[in-house]
N, C-alpha and C positions, 0 to 999 in steps of 0.2 A: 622311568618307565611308568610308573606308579597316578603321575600326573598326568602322563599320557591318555594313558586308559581312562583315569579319572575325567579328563577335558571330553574325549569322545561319550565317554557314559552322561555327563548333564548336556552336552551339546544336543544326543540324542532326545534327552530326558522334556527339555525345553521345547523343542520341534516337536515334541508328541503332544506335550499343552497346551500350544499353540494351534494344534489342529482339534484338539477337542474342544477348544476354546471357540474356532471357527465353524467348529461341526454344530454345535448347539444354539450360538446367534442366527445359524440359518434355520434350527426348526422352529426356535421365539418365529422368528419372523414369518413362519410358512403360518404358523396360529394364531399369529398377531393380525395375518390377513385372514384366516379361513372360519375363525370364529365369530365374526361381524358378518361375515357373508352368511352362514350359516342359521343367524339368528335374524337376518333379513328374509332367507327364504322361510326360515319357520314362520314367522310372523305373517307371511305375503300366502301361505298356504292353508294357514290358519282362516286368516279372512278369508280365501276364495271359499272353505267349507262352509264357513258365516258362523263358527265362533266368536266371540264381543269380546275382544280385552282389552277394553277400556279399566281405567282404575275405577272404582267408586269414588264418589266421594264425601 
């Protein structure tokens, strides 16, 4: 009985890691796309006010 329980308790255990394992490659991914956009419209807004950011050099 011991083993029983024991196989349902990591079975469970694993299925839970597995989903937060899943849950988090999706929000990499949502910021992996949102912060290239975000730093496209900063930049695109920037110029329309006619800030210069250009480097010096």
């Amino acid at each position: 009985m011991f083993f029983a329980v024991k196989w349902h308790y990591d079975k469970e255990k694993n299925n839970h890691n597995s989903q937060v394992i899943s849950t988090v490659g999706k929000i990499i991914a949502v910021f992996a796309v949102a912060i290239p956009g975000l730093l496209l419209a900063t930049f695109t807004f920037a110029r329309m006010i006619g800030l210069d950011l250009t480097f010096p050099q």
